[in-house]
NUMIDREN-871067 format. One record per atom (N, C-alpha, C): residue number from 1; residue in one letter; atom name; x, y, z. Coordinates in Angstrom, 2 decimals, always signed. Atoms other than C-alpha are relative to their C-alpha. Layout:
BEGIN
SITE, i, aa, at, u, v, w
SITE, NUM, a, CA, X, Y, Z
...
This chain:
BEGIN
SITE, i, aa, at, u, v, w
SITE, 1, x, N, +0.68, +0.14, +1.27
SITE, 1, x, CA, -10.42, +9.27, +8.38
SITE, 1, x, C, -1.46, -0.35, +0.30
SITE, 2, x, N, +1.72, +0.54, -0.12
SITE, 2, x, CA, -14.34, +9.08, +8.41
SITE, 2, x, C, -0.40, -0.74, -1.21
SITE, 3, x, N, +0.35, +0.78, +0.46
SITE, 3, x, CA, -16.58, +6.86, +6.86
SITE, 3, x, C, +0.34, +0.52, -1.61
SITE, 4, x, N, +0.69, -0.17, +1.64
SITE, 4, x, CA, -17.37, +8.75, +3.28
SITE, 4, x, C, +1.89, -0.01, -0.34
SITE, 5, x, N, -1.11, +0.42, +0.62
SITE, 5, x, CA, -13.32, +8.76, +2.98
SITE, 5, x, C, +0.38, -0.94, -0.25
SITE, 6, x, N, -0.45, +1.19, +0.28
SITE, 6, x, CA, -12.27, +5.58, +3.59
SITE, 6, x, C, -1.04, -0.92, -1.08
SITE, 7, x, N, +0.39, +0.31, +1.49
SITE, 7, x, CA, -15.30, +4.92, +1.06
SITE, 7, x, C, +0.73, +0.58, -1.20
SITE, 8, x, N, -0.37, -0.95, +0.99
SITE, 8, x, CA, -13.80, +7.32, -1.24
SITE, 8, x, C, +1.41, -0.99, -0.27
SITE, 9, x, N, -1.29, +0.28, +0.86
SITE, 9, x, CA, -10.28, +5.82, -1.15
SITE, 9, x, C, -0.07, -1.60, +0.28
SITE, 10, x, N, +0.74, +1.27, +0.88
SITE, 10, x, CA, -11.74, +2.16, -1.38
SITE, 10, x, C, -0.62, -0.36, -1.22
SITE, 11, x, N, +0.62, -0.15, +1.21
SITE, 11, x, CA, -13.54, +3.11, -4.61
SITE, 11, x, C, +1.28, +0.22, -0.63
SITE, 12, x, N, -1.11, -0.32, +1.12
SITE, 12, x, CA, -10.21, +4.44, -6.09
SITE, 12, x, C, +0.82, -1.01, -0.07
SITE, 13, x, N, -0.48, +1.29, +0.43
SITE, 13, x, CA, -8.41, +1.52, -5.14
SITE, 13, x, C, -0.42, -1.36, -0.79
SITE, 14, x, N, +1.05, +0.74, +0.84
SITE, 14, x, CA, -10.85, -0.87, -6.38
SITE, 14, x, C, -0.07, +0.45, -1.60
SITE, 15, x, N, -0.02, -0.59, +1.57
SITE, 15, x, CA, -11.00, +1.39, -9.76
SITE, 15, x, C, +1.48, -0.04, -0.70
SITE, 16, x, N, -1.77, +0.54, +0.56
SITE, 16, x, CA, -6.76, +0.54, -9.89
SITE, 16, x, C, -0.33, -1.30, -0.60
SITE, 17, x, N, +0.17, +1.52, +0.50
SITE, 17, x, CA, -7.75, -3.18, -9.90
SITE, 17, x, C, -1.23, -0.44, -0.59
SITE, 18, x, N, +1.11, +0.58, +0.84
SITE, 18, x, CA, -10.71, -3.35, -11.93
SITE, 18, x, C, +0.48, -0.56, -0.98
SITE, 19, x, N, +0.02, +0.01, +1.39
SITE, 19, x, CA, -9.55, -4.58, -15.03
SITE, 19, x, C, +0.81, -1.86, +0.11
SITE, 20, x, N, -0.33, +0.75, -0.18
SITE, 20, x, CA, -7.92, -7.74, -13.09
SITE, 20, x, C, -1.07, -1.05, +1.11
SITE, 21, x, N, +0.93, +0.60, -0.49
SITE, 21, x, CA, -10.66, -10.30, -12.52
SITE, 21, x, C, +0.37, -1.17, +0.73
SITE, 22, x, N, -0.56, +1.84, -0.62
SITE, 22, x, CA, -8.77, -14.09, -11.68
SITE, 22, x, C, +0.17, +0.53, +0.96
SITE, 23, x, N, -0.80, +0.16, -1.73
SITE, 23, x, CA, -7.49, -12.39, -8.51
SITE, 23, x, C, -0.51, +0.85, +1.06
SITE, 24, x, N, +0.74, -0.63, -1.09
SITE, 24, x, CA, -10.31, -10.44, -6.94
SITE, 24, x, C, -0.02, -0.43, +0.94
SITE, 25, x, N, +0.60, +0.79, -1.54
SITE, 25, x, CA, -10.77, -12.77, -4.13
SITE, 25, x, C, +1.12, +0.41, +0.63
SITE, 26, x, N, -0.88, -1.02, -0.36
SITE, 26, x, CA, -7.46, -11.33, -3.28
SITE, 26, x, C, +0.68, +0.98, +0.24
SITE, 27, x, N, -0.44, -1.45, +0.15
SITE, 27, x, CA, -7.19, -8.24, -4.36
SITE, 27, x, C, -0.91, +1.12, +1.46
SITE, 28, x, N, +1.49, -0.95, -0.35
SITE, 28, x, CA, -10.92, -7.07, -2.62
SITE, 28, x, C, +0.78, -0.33, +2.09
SITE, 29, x, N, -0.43, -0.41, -1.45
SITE, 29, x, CA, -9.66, -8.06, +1.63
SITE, 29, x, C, +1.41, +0.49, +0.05
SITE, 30, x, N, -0.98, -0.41, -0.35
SITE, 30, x, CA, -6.31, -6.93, +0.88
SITE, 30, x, C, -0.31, +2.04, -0.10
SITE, 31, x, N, -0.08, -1.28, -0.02
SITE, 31, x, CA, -7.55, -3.27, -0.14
SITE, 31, x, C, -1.13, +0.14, +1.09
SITE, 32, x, N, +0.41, -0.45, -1.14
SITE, 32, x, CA, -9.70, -3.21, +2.83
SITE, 32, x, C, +0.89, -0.09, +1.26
SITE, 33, x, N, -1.45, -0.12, -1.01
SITE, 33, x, CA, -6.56, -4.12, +5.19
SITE, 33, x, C, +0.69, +1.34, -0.55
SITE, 34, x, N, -0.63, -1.00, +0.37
SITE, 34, x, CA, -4.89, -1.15, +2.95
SITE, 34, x, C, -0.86, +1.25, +0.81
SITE, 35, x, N, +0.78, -1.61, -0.31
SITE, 35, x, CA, -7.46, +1.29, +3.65
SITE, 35, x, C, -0.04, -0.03, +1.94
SITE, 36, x, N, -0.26, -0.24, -1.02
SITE, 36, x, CA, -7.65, +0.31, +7.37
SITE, 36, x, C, +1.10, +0.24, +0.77
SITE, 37, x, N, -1.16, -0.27, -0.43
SITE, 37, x, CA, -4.17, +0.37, +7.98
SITE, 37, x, C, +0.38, +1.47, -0.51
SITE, 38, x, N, -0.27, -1.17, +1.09
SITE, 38, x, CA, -3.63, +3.98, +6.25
SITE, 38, x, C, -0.88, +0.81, +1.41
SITE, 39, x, N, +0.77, -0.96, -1.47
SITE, 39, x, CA, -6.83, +5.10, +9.33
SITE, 39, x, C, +0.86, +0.32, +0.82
SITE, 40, x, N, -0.21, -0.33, -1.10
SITE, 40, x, CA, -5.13, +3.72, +11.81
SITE, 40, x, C, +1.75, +0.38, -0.16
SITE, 41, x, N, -0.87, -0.50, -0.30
SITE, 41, x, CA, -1.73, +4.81, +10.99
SITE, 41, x, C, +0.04, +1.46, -0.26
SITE, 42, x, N, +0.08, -1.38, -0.09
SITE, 42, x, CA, -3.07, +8.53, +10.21
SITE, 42, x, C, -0.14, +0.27, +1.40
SITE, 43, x, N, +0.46, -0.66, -1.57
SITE, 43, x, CA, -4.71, +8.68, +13.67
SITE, 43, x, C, +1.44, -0.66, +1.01
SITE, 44, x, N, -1.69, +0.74, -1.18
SITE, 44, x, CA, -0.77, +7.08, +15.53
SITE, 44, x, C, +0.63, +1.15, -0.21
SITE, 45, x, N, -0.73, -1.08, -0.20
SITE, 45, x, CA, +0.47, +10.15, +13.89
SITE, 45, x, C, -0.13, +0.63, +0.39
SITE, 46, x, N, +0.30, -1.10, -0.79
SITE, 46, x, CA, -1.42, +12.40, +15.90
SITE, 46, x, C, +1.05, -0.06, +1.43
SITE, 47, x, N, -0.26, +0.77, -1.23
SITE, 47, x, CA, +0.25, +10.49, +19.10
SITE, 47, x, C, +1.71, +0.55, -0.16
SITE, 48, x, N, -1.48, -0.29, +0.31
SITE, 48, x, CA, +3.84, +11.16, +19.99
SITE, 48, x, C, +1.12, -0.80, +0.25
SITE, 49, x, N, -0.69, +1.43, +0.40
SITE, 49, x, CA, +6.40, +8.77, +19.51
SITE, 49, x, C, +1.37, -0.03, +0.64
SITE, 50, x, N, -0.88, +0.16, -1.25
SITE, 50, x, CA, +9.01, +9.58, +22.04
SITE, 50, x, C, -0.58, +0.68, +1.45
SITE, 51, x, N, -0.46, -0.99, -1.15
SITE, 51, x, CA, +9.22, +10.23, +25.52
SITE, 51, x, C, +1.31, +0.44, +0.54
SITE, 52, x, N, -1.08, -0.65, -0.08
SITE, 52, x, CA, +11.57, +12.22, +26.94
SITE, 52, x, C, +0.00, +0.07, +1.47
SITE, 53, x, N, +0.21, +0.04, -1.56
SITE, 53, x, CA, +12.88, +12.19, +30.52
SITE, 53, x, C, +0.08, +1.02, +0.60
SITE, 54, x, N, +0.12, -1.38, -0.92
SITE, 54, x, CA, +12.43, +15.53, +32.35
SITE, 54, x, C, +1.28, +0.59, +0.46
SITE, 55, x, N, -1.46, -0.41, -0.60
SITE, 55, x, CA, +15.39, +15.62, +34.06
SITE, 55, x, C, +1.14, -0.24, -0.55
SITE, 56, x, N, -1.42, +0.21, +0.91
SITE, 56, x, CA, +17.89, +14.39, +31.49
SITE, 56, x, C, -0.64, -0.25, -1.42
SITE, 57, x, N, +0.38, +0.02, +1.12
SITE, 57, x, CA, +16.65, +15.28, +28.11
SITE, 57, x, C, +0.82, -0.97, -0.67
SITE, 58, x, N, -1.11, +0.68, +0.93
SITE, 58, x, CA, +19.23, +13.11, +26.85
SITE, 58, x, C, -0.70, -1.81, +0.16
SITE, 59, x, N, +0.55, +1.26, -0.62
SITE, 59, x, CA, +17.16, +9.90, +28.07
SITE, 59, x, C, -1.31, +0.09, -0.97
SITE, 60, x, N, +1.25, +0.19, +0.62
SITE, 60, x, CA, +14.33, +9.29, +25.45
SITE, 60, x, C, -0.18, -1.28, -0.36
SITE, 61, x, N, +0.10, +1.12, -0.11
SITE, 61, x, CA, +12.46, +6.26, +25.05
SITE, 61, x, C, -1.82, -0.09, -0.87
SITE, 62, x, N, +1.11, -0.33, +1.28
SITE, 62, x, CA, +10.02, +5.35, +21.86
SITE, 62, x, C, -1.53, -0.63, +1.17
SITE, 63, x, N, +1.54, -0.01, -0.56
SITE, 63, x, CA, +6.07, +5.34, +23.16
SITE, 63, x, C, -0.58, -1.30, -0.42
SITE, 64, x, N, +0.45, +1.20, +0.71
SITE, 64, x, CA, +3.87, +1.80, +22.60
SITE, 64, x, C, -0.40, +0.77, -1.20
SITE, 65, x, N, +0.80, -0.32, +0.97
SITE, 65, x, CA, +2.34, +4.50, +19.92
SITE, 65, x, C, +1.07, -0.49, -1.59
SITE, 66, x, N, -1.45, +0.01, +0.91
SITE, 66, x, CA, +5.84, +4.59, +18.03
SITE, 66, x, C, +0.44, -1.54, -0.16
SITE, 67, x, N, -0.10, +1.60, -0.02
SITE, 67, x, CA, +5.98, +0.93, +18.24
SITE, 67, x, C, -1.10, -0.77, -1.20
SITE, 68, x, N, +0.52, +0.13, +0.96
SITE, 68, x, CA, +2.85, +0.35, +16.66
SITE, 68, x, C, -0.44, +0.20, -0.91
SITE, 69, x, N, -0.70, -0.59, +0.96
SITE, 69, x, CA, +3.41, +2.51, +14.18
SITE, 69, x, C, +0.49, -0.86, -0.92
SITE, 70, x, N, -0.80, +1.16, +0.76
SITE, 70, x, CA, +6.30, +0.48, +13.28
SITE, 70, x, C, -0.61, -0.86, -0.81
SITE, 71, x, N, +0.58, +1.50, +0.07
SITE, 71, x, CA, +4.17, -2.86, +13.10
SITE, 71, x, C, -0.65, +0.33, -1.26
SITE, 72, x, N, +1.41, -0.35, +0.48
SITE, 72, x, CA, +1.33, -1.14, +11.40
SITE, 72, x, C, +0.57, +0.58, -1.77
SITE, 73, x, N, -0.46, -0.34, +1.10
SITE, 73, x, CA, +3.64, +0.49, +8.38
SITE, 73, x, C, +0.69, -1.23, -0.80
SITE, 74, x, N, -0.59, +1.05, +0.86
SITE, 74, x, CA, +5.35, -2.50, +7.82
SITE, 74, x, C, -1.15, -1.09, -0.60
SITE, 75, x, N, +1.34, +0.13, +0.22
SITE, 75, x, CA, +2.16, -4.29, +7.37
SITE, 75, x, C, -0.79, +0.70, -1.13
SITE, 76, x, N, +0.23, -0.90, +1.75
SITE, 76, x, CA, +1.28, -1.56, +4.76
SITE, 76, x, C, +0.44, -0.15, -1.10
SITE, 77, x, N, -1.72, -0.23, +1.39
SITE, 77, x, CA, +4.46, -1.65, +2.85
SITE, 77, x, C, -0.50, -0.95, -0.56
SITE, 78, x, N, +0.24, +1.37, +0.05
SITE, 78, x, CA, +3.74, -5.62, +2.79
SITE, 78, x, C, -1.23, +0.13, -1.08
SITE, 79, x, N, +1.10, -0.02, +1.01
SITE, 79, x, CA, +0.06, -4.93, +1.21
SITE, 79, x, C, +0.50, +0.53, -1.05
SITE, 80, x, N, -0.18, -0.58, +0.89
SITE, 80, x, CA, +1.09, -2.21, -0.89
SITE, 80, x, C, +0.83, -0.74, -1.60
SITE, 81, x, N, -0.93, +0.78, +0.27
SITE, 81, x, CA, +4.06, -4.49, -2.27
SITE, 81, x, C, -0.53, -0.75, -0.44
SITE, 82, x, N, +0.72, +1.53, +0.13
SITE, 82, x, CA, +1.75, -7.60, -2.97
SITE, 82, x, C, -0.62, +0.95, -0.99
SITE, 83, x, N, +1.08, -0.64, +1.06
SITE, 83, x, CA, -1.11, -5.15, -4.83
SITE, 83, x, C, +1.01, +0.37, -1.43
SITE, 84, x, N, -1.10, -0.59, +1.04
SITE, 84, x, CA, +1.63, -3.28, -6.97
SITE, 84, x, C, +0.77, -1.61, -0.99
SITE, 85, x, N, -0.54, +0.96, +0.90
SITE, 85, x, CA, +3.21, -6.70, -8.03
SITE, 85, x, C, -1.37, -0.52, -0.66
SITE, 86, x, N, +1.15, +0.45, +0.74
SITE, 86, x, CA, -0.15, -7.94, -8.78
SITE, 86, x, C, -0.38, +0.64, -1.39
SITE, 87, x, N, -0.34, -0.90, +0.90
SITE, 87, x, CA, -0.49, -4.84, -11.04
SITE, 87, x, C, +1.13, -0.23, -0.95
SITE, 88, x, N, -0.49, +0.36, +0.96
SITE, 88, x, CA, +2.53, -5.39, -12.73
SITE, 88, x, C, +0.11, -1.04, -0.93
SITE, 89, x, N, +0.31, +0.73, +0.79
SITE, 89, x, CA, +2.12, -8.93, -13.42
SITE, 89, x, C, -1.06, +0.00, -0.94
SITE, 90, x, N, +1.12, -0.55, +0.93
SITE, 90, x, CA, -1.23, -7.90, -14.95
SITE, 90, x, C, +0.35, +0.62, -1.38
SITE, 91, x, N, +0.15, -0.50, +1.09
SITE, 91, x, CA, +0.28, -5.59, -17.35
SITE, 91, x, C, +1.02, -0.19, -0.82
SITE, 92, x, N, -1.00, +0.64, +1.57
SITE, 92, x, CA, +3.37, -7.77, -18.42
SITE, 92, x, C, -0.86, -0.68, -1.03
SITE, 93, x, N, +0.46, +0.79, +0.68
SITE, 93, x, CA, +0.94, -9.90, -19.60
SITE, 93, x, C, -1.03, +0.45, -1.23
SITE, 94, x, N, +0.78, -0.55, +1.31
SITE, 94, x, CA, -0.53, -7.24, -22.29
SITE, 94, x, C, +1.14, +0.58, -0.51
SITE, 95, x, N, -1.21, -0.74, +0.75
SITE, 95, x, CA, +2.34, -6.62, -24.75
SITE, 95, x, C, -0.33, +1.15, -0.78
SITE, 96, x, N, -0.33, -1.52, -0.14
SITE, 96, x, CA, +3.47, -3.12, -24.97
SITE, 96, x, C, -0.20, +0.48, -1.64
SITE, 97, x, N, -0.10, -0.06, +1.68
SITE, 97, x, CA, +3.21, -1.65, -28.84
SITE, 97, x, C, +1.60, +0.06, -0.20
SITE, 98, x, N, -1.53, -0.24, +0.38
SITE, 98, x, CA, +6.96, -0.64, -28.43
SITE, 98, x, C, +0.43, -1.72, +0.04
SITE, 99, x, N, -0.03, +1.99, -0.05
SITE, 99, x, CA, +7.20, -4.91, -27.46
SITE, 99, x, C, +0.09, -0.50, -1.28
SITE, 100, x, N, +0.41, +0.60, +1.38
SITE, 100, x, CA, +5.33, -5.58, -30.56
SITE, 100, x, C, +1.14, -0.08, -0.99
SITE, 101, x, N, -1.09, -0.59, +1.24
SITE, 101, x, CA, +7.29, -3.14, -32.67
SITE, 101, x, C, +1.33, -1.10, -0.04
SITE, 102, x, N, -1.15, +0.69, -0.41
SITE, 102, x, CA, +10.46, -4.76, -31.33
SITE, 102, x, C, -0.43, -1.26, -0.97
SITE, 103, x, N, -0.01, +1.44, +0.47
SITE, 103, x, CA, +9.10, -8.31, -31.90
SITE, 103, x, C, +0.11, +0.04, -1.52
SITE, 104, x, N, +0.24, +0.23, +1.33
SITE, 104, x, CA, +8.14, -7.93, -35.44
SITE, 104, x, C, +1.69, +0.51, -0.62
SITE, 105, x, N, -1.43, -0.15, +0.55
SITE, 105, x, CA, +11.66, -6.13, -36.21
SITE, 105, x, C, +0.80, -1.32, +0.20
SITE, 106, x, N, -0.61, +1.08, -0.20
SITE, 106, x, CA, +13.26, -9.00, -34.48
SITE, 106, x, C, -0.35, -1.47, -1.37
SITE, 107, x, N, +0.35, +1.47, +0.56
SITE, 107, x, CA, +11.48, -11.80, -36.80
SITE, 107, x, C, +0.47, +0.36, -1.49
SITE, 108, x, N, -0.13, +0.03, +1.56
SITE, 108, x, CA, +11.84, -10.09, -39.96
SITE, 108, x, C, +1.48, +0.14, -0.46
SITE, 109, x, N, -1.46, +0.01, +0.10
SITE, 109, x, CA, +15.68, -10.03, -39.18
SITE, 109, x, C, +0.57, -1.59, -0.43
């Protein structure tokens, strides 16, 4: 990923969480861990993630690349997971019109 991308998909993430101000100070280094983790696990996929033993194909054995891989996605998931709940708590907290609707049926029962 070069520079003007990982600007590019820093601006779009940033334009997800605009609208949630109390928790910028958290939101803003976690989508720069997102976007760097996303580089460096595009450029691991170039890499190949087993070896294989020559003489007994049946003998393969995962690469440090395939390892940190691993580390590096779970680590993602983890951000992704944290931002997304952040997001949702954000938008329980603006009731829905179908909510409303509901509520007001409910009271006038």
């Amino acid at each position: 990923m070069n520079n003007y991308q990982k600007q590019t998909r820093k601006q779009e993430l940033m334009a997800i969480f605009e609208s949630i101000d109390d928790k910028k100070g958290i939101i803003m280094p976690m989508i720069d861990d997102v976007v760097f983790l996303e580089d460096q696990l595009q450029d691991l996929r170039r890499l190949p993630f087993l070896r294989v033993n020559p003489s007994d194909p049946s003998q393969q054995k995962a690469t440090p690349a395939a390892k940190q891989y691993k580390e590096l996605l779970q680590q993602y998931n983890n951000c992704i997971k944290i931002l997304t709940g952040i997001l949702r708590k954000d938008a329980a907290e603006e009731e829905s019109p179908l909510r409303a609707f509901l509520n007001a049926r409910k009271a006038e029962l």
